[in-house]
C-alpha positions in Angstrom: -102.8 73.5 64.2 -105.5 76.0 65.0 -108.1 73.9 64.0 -106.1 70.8 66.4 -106.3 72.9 69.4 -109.9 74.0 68.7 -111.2 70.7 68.6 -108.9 69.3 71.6 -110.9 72.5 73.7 -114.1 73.3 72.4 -115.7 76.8 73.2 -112.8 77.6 74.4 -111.1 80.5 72.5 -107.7 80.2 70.7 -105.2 82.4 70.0 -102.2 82.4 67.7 -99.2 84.5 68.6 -96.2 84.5 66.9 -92.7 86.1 69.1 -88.8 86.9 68.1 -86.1 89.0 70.1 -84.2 92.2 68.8 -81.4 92.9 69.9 -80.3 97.2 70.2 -77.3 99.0 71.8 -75.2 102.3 71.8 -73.8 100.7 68.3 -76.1 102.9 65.9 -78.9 101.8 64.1 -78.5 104.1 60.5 -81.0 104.1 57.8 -80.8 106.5 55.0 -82.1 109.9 54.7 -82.2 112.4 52.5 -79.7 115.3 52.0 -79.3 118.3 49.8 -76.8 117.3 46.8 -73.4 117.0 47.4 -73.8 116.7 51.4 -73.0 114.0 53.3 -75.6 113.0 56.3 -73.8 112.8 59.5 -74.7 109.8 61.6 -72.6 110.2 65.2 -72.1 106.6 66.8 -70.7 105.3 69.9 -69.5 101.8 69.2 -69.9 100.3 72.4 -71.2 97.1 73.0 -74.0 97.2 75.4 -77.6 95.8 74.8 -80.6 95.5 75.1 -83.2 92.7 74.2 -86.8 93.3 73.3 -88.8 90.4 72.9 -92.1 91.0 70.9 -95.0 88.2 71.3 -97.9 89.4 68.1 -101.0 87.8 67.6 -101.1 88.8 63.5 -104.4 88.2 62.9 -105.5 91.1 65.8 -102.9 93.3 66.1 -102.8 92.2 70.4 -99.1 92.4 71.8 -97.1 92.1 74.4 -93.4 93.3 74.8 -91.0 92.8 76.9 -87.5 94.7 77.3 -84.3 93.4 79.1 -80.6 93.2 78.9 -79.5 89.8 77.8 -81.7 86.2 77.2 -81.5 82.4 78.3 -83.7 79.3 79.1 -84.6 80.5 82.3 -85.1 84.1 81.3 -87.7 82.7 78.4 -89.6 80.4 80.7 -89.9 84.0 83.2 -90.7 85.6 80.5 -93.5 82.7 79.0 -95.2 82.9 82.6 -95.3 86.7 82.7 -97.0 86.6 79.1 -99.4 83.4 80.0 -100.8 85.8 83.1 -101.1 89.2 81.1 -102.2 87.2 77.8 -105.2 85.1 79.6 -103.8 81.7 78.6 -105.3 79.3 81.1 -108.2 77.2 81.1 -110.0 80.0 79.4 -107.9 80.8 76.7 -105.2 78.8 74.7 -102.2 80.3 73.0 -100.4 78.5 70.5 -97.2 80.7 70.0 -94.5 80.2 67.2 -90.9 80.4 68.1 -88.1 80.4 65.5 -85.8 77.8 67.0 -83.3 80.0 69.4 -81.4 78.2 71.9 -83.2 78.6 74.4 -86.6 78.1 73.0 -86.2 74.3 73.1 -88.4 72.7 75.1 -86.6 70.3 77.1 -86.2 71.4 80.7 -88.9 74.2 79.8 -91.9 74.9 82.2 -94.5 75.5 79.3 -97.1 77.2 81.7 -100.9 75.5 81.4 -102.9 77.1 78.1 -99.5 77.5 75.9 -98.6 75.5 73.3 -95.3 76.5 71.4 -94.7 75.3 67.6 -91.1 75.3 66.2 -90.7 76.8 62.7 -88.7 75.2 60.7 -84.7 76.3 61.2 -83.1 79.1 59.1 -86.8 80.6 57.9 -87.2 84.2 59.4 -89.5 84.8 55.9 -92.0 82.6 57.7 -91.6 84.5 61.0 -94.2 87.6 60.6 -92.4 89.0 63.8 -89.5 89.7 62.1 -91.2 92.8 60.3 -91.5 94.4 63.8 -88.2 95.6 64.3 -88.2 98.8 61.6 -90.8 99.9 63.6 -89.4 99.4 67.2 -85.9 101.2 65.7 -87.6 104.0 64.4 -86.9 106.4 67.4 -83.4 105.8 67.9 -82.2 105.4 64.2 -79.5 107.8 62.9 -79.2 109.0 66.3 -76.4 108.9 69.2 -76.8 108.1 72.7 -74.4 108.3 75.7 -76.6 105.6 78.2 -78.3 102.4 77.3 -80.6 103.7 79.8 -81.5 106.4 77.6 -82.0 104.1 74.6 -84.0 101.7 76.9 -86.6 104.6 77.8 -87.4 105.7 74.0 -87.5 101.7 73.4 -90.0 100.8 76.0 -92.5 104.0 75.4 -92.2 102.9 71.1 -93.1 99.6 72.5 -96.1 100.9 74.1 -97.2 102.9 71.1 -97.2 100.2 69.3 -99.2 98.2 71.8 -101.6 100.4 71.7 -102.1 100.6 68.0 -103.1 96.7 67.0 -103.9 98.2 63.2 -100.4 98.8 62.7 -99.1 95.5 63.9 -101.6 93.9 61.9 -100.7 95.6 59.2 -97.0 94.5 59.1 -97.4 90.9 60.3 -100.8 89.8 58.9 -99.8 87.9 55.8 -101.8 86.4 53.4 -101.2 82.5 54.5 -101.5 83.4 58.1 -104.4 80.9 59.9 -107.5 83.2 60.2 -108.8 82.8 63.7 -112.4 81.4 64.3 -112.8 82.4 67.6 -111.8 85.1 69.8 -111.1 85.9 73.6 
């Protein structure tokens, strides 16, 4: 596919991104941790059901990223959020992004403004192995796990600055998404 869209545009740089969406709340995310022998870790919760979305777009073979965080997800919010991405991202006449989506609802493409310089590829259903995305989310939960919060507000602002960490550090993305069969790209922005 990389080398389709390369050839349809040439000189032209392309770009392959990958995205999924994580849902987090006040229900705790808990992990293990260690304890001295014969104590048992204490992990308060609030079992509440409010969330939160964050929506991850990853280039694996850079490490570029964009993230997005919000409080629920539809058709309409996707294509918003597929426009905001196209802008920040550069996809255009100068740049084409071909972005993989794992089949959600509203993914599908009919009634979907695809803006100009995107071009989304389904993977095949019921494969998150294939989606390198997917390895994103230990990392996002890191600063709220085994922790209690009163306010999804207060959940959002840890999520939002650990999604800007991570933006800002492309080796570590790579390093959890780049797999071995993932498309090496030829040419960059």
């Amino acid at each position: 596919m990389l080398a389709e869209e390369e050839a349809r545009h040439p000189g032209r740089p392309v770009a392959l991104f990958c995205t999924d969406e994580h849902r987090i709340g006040l229900k705790p995310v808990t992990r293990r941790v260690w304890a001295p022998r014969g104590h048992r870790p204490i992990a308060l919760g609030h079992h509440r059901y409010e969330w939160l979305y964050v929506t991850a777009l990853v280039a694996p073979a850079t490490g570029e990223s964009h993230w997005y965080v919000g409080n629920g997800v539809s058709k309409p919010l996707f294509e918003r959020l597929l426009a905001l991405f196209a802008r920040e991202a550069g996809a255009g006449e100068q740049r084409t992004i071909i972005l993989l989506l794992d089949g959600a609802g509203w993914h599908t493409e009919t009634g979907l403004r695809v803006p100009e310089g995107l071009r989304l590829i389904d993977l095949p259903p019921y494969t998150p192995e294939l989606q390198p995305a997917e390895h994103l989310w230990r990392l996002v939960d890191e600063p709220i796990v085994n922790r209690h919060f009163d306010r999804s507000a207060d959940i959002q602002e840890r999520i939002e600055q650990r999604c800007r960490d991570l933006e800002a550090d492309p080796d570590t993305l790579r390093d959890n998404t780049l797999f071995h069969w993932w498309p090496q790209q030829t040419m960059q922005r």
